[in-house]
MIVO-41252 format. One record per residue: residue number from 1; x, y, z of N, C-alpha, C in turn; residue in three letters. Coordinates in nm, 3 decimals. Last residue first. Layout:
BEGIN
+-----+---------+---------+---------+---------+---------+---------+---------+---------+---------+------+
:  nr :    n_xx :    n_yy :    n_zz :   ca_xx :   ca_yy :   ca_zz :    c_xx :    c_yy :    c_zz : rest :
+-----+---------+---------+---------+---------+---------+---------+---------+---------+---------+------+
: NUM :       X :       Y :       Z :       X :       Y :       Z :       X :       Y :       Z :  Ala :
...
+-----+---------+---------+---------+---------+---------+---------+---------+---------+---------+------+
***
This chain:
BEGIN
+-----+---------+---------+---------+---------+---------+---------+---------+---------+---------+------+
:  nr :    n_xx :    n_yy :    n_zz :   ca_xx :   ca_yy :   ca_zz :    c_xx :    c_yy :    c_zz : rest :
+-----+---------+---------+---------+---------+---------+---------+---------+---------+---------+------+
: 149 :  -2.301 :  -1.614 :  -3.143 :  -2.275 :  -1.477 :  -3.074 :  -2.351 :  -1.360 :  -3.114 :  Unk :
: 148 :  -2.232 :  -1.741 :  -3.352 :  -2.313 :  -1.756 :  -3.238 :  -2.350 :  -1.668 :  -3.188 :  Unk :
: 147 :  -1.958 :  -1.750 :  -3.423 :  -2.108 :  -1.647 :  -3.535 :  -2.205 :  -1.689 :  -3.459 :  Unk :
: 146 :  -1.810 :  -1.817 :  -3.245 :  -1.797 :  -1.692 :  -3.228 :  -1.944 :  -1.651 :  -3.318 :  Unk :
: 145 :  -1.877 :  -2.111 :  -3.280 :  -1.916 :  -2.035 :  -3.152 :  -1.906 :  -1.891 :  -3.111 :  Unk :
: 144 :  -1.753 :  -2.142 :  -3.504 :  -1.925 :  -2.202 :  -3.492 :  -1.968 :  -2.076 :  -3.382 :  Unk :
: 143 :  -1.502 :  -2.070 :  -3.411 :  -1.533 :  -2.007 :  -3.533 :  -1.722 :  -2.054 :  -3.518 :  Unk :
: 142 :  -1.483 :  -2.312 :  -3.290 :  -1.453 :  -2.212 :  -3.186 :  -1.515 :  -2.042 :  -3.352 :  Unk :
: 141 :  -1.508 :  -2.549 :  -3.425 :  -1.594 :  -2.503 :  -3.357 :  -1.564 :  -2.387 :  -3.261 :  Unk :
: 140 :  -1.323 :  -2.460 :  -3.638 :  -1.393 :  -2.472 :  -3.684 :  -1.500 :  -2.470 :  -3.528 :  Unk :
: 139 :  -1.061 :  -2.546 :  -3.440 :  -1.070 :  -2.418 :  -3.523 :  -1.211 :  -2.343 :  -3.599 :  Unk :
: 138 :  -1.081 :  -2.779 :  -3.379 :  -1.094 :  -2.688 :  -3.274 :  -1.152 :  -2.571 :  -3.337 :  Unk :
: 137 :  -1.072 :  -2.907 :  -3.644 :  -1.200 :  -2.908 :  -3.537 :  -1.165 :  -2.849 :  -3.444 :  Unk :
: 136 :  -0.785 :  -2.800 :  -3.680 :  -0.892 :  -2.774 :  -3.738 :  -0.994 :  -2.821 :  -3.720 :  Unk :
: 135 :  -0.644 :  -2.929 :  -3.482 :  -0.644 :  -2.871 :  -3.487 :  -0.738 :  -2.785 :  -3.563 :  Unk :
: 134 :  -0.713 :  -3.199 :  -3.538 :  -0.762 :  -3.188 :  -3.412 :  -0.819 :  -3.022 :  -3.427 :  Unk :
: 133 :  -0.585 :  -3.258 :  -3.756 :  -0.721 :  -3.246 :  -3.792 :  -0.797 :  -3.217 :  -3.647 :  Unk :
: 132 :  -0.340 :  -3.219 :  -3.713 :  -0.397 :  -3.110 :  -3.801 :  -0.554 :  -3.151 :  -3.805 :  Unk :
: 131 :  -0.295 :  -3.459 :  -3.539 :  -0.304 :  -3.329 :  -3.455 :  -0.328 :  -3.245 :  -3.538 :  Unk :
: 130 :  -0.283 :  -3.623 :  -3.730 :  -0.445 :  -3.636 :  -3.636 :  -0.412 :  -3.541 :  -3.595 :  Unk :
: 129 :  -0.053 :  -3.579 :  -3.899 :  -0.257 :  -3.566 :  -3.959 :  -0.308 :  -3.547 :  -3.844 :  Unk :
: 128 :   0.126 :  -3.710 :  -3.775 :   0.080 :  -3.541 :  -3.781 :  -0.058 :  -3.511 :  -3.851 :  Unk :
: 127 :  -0.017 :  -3.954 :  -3.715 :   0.014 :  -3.851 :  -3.631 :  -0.028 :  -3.748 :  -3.660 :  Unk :
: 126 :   0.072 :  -4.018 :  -4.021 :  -0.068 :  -4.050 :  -3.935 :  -0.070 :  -3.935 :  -3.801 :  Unk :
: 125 :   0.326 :  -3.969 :  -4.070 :   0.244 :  -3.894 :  -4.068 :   0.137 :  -3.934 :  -4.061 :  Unk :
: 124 :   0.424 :  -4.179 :  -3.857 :   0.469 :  -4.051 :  -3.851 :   0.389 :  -3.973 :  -3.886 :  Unk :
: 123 :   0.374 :  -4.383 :  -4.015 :   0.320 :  -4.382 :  -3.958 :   0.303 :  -4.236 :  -3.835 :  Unk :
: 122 :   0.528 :  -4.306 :  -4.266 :   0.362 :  -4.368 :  -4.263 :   0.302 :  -4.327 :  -4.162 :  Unk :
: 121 :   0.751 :  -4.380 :  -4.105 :   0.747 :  -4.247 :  -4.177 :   0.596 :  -4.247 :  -4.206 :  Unk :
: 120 :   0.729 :  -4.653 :  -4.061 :   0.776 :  -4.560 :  -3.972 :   0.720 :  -4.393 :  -4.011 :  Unk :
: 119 :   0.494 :  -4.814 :  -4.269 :   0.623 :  -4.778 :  -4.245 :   0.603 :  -4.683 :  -4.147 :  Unk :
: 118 :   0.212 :  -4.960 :  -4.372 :   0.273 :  -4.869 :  -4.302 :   0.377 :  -4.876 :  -4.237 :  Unk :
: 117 :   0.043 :  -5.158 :  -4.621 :   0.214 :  -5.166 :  -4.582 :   0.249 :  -5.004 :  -4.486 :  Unk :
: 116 :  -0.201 :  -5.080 :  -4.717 :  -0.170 :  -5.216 :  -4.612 :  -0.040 :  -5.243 :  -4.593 :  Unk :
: 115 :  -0.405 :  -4.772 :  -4.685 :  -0.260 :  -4.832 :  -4.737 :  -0.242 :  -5.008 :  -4.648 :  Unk :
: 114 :  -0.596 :  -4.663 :  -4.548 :  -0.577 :  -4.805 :  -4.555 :  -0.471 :  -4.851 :  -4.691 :  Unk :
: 113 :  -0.476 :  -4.461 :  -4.385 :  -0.476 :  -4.586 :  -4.286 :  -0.540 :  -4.688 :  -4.409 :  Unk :
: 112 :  -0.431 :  -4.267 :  -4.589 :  -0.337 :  -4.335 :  -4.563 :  -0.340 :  -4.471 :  -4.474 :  Unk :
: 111 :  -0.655 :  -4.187 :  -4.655 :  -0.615 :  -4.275 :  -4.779 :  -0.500 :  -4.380 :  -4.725 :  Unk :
: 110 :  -0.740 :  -4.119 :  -4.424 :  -0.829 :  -4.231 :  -4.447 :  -0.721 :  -4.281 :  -4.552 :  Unk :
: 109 :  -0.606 :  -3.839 :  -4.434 :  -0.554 :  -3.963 :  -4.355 :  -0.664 :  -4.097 :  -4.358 :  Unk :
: 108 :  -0.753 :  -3.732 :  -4.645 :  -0.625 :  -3.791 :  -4.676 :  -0.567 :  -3.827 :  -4.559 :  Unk :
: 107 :  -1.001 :  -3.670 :  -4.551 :  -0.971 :  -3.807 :  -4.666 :  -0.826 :  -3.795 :  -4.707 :  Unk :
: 106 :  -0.920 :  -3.504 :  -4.316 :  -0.969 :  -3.618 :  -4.300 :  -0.950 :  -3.751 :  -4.437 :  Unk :
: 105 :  -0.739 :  -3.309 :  -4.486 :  -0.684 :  -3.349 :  -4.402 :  -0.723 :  -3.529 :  -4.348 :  Unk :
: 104 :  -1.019 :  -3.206 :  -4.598 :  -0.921 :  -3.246 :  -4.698 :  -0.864 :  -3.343 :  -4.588 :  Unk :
: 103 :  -1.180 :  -3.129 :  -4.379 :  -1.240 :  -3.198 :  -4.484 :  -1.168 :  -3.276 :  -4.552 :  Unk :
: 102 :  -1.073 :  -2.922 :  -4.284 :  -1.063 :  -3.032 :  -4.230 :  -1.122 :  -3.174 :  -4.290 :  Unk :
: 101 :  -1.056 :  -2.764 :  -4.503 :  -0.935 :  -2.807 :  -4.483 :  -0.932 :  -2.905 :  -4.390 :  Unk :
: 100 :  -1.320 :  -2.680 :  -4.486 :  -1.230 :  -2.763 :  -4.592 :  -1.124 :  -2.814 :  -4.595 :  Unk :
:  99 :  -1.358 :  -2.541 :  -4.263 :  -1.402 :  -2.679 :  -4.244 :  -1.338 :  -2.787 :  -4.415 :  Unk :
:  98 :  -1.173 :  -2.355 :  -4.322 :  -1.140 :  -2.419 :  -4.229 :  -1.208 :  -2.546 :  -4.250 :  Unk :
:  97 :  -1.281 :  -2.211 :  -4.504 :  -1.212 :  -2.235 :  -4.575 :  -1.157 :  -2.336 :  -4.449 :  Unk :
:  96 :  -1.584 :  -2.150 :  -4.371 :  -1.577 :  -2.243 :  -4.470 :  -1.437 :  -2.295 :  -4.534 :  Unk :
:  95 :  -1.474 :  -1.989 :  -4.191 :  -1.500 :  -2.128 :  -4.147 :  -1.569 :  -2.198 :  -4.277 :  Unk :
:  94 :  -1.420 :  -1.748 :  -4.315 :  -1.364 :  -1.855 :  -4.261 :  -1.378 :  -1.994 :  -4.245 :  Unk :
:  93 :  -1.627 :  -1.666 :  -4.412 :  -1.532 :  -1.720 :  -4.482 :  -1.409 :  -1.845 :  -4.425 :  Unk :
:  92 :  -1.758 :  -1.627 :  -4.156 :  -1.831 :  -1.704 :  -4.182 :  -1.716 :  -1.805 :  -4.341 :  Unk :
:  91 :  -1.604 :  -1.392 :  -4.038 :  -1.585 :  -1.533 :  -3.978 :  -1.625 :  -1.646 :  -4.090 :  Unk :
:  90 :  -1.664 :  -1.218 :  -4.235 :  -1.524 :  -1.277 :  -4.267 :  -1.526 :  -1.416 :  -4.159 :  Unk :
:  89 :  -1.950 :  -1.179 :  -4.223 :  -1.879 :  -1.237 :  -4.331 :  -1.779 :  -1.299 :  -4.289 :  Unk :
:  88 :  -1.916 :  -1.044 :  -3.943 :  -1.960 :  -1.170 :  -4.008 :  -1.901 :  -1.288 :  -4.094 :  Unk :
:  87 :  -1.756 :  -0.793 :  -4.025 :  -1.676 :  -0.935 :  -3.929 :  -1.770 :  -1.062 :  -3.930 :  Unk :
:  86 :  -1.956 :  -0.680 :  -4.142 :  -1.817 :  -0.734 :  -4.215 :  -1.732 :  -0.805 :  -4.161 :  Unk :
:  85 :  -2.094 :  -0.643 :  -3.974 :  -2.208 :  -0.722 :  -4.063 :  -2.046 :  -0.788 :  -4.158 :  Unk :
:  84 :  -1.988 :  -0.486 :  -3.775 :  -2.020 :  -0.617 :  -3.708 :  -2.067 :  -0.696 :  -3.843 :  Unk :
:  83 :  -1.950 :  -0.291 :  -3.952 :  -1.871 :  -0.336 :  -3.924 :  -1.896 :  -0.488 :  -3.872 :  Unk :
:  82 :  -2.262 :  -0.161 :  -3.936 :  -2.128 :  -0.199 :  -4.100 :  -2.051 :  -0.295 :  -4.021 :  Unk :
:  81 :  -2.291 :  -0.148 :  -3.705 :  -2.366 :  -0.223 :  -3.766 :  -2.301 :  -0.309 :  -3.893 :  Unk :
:  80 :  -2.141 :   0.086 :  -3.714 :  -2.088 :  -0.033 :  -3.609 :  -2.181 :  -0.129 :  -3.619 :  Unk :
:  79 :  -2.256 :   0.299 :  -3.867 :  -2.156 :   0.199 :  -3.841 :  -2.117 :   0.083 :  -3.827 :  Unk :
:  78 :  -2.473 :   0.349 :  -3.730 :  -2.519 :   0.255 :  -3.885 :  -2.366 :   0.198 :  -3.844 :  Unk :
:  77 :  -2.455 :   0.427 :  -3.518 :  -2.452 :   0.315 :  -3.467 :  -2.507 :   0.236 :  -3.627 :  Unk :
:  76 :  -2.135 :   0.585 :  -3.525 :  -2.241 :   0.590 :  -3.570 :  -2.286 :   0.445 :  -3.528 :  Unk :
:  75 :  -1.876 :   0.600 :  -3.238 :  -1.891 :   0.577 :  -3.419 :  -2.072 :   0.581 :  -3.411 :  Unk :
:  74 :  -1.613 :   0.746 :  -3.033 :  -1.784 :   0.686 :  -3.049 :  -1.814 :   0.703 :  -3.214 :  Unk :
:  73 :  -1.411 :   0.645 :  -2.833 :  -1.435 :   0.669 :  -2.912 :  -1.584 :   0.677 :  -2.969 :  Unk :
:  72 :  -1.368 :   0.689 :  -2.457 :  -1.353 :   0.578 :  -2.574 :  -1.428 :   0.697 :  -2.702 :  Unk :
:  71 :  -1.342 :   0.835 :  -2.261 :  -1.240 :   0.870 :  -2.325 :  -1.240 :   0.793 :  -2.516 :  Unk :
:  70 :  -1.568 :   0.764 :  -2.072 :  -1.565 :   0.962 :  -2.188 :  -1.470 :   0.908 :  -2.209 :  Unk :
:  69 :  -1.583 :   0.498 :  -1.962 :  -1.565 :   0.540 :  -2.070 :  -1.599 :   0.683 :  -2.202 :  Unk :
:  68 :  -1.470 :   0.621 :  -1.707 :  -1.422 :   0.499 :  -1.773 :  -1.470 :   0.479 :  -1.901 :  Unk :
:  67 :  -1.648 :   0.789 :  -1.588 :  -1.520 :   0.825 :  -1.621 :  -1.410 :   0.714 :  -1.712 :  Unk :
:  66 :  -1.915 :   0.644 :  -1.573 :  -1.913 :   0.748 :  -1.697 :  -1.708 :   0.768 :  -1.715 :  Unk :
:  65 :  -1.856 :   0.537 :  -1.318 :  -1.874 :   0.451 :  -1.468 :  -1.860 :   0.509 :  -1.538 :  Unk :
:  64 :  -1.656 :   0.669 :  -1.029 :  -1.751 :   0.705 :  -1.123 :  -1.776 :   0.597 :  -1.248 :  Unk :
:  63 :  -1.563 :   0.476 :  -0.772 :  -1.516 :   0.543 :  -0.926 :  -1.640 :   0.559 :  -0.984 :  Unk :
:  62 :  -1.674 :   0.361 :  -0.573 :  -1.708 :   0.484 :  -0.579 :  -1.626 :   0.544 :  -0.658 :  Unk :
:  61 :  -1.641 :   0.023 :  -0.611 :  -1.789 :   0.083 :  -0.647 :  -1.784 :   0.252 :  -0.647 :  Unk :
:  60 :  -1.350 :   0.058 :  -0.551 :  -1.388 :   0.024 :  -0.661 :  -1.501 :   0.060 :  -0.703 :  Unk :
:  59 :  -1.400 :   0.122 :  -0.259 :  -1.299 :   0.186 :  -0.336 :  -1.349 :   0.164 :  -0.477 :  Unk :
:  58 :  -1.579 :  -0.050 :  -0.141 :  -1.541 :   0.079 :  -0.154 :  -1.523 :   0.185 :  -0.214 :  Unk :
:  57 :  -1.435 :  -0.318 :  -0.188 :  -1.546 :  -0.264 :  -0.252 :  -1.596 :  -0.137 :  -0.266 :  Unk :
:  56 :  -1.103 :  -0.277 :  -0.169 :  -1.209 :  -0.304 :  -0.115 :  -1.344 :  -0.279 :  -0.189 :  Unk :
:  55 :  -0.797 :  -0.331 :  -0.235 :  -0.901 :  -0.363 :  -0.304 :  -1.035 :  -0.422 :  -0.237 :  Unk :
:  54 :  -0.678 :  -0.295 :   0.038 :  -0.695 :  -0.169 :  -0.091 :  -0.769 :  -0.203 :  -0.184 :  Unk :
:  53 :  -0.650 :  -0.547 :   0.156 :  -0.710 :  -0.435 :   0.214 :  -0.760 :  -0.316 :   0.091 :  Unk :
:  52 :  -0.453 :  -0.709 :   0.028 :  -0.583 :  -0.731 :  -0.027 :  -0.672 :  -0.624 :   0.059 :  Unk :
:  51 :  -0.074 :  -0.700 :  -0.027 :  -0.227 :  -0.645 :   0.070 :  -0.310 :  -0.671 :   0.019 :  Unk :
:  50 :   0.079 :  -0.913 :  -0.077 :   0.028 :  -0.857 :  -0.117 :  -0.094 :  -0.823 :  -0.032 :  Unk :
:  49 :   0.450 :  -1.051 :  -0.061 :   0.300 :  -1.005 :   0.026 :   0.248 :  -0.964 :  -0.052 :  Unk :
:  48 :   0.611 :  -1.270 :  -0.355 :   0.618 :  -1.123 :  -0.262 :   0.459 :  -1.121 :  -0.211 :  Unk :
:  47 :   0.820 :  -1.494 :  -0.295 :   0.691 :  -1.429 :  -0.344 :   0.706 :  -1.328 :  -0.303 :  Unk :
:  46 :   1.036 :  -1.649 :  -0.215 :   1.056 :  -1.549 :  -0.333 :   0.945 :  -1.481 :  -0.366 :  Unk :
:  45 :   0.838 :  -1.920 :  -0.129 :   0.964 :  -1.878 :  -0.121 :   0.992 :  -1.757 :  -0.280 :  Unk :
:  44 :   0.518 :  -1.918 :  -0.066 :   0.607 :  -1.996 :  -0.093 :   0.721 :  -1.878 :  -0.119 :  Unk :
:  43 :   0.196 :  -1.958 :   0.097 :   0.334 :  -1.930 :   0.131 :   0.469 :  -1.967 :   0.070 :  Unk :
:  42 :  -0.077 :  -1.944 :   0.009 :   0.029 :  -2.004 :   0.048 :   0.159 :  -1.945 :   0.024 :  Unk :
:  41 :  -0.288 :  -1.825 :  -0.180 :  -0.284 :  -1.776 :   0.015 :  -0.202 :  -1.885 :   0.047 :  Unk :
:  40 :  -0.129 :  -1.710 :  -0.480 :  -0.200 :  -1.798 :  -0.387 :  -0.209 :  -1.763 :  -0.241 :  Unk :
:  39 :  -0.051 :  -1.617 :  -0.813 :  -0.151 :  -1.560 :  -0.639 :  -0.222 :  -1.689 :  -0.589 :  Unk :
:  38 :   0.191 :  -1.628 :  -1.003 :   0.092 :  -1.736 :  -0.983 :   0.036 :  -1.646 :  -0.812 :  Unk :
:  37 :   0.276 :  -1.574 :  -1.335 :   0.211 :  -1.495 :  -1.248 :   0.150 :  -1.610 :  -1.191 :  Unk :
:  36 :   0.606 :  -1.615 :  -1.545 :   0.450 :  -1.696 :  -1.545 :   0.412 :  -1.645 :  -1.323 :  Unk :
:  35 :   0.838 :  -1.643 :  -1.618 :   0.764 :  -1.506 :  -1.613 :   0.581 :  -1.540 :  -1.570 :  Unk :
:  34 :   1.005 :  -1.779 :  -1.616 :   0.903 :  -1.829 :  -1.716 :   0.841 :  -1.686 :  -1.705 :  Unk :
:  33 :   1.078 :  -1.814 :  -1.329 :   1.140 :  -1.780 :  -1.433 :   1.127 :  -1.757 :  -1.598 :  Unk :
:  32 :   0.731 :  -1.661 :  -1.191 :   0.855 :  -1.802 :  -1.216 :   0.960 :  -1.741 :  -1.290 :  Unk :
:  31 :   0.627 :  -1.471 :  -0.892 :   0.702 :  -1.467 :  -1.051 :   0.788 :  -1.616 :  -1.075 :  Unk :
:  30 :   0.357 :  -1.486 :  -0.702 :   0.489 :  -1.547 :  -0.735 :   0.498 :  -1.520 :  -0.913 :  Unk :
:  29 :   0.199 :  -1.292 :  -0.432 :   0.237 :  -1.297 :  -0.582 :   0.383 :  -1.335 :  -0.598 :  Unk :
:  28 :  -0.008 :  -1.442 :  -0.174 :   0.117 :  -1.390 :  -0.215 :   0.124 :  -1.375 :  -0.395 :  Unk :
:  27 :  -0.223 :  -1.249 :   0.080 :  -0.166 :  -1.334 :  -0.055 :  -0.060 :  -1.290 :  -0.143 :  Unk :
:  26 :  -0.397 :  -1.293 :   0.366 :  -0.240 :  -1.328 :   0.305 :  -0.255 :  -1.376 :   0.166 :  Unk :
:  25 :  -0.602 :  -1.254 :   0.470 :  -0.545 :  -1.155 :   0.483 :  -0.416 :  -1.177 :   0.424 :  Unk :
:  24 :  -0.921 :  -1.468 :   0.440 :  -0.793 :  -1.467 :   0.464 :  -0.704 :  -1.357 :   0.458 :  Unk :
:  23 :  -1.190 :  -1.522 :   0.391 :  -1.042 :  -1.480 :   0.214 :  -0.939 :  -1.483 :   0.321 :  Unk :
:  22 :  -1.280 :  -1.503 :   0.628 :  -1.291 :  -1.630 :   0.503 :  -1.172 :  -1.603 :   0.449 :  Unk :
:  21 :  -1.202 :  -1.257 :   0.712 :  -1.194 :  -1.349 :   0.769 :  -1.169 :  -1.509 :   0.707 :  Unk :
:  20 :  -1.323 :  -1.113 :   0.509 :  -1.197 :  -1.070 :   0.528 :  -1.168 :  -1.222 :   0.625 :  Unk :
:  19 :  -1.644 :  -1.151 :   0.594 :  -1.549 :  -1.180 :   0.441 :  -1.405 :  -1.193 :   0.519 :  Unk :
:  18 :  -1.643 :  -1.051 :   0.872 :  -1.621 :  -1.170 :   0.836 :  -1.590 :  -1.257 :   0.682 :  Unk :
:  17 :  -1.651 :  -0.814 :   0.923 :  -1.507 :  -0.864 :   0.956 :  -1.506 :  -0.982 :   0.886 :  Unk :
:  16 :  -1.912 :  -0.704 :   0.830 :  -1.751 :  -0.631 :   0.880 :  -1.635 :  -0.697 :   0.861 :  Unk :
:  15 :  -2.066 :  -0.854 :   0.991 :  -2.087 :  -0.869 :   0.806 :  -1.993 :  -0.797 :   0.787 :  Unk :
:  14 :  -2.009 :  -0.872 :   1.242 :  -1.984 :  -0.944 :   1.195 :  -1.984 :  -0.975 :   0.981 :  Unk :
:  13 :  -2.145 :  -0.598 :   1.338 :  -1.976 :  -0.594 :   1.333 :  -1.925 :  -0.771 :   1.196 :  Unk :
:  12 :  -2.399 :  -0.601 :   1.378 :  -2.328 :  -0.546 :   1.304 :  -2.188 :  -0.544 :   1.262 :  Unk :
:  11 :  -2.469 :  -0.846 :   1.519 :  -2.527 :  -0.887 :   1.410 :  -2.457 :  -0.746 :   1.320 :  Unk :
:  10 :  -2.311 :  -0.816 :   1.734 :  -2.279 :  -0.892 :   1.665 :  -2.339 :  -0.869 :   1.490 :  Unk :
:   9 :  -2.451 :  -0.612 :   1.867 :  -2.339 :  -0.601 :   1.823 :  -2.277 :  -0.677 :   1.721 :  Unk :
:   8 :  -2.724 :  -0.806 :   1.881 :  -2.693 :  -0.665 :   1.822 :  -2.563 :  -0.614 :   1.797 :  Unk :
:   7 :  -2.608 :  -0.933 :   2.095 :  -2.647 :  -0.975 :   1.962 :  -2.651 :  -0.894 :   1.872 :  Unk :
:   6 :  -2.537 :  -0.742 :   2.349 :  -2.409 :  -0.823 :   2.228 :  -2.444 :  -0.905 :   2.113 :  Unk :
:   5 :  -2.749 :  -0.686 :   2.394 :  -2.688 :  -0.577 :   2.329 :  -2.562 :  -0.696 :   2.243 :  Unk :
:   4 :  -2.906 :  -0.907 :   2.433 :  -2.992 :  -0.867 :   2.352 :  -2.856 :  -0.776 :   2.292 :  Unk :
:   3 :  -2.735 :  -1.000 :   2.659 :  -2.737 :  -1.087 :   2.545 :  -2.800 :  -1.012 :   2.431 :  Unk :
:   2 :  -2.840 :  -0.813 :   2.830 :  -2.729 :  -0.786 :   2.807 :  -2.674 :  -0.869 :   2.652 :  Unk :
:   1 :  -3.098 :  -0.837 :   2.882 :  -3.063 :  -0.712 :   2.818 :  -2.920 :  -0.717 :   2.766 :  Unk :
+-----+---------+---------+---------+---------+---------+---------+---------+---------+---------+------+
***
């Protein structure tokens, strides 16, 4: 009887304590000089404590949803049809004037690797080519991945 009550105890107290247990009860917030935000459960010099008690589930699940957004704005839903159909387009301009430019960038560092005399300066802008053409394949698949969407 007695094992039966402290299982039972257990089996309530323990879904209680035992997140909090894992995560730990210590975290700190560090400012660099950089201004750069770093939260870790280590301990380092100049941080400051931070309670993690107040951000309980609690608290967060018993804000109302509706109160978060009566304040936003509300448009027609032809609207916001308009709109999404004109941010299309403009991605889609985009990425045609992007993939041209990676287009260009590419046959004009081809013209340059087969030049057969590369100099310092030559070779300088080989470089800066490859990081404009990096840069515009980033540009171009991150533009792929937004008309995805």
């Amino acid at each position: 009887m007695k094992t039966r009550t402290l299982l039972i105890l257990l089996i309530f107290i323990l879904p209680v304590g035992f997140p909090q247990a894992i995560a730990g009860s210590e975290i700190y917030k560090f400012v660099d000089k950089d201004g750069n935000i770093t939260f870790t459960n280590r301990r380092i010099s100049n941080a400051e404590k931070i309670s993690i008690t107040s951000f309980s589930r609690n608290t967060i699940s018993s804000q109302p949803k509706t109160s978060l957004n009566s304040n936003l704005p509300r448009i027609k839903e032809t609207a916001q049809k308009d709109r999404d159909g004109m941010r299309h387009q403009i991605l889609k301009q985009e990425l045609i004037a992007e993939e041209k430019l990676f287009n260009d960038t590419q046959k004009f560092l081809d013209e340059i690797r087969n030049k057969p005399e590369l100099n310092n300066s030559s070779q300088e802008k080989v470089v800066q080519l490859r990081n404009k053409l990096f840069k515009h394949q980033r540009n171009v698949a991150a533009l792929k991945k937004e008309l995805n969407r």
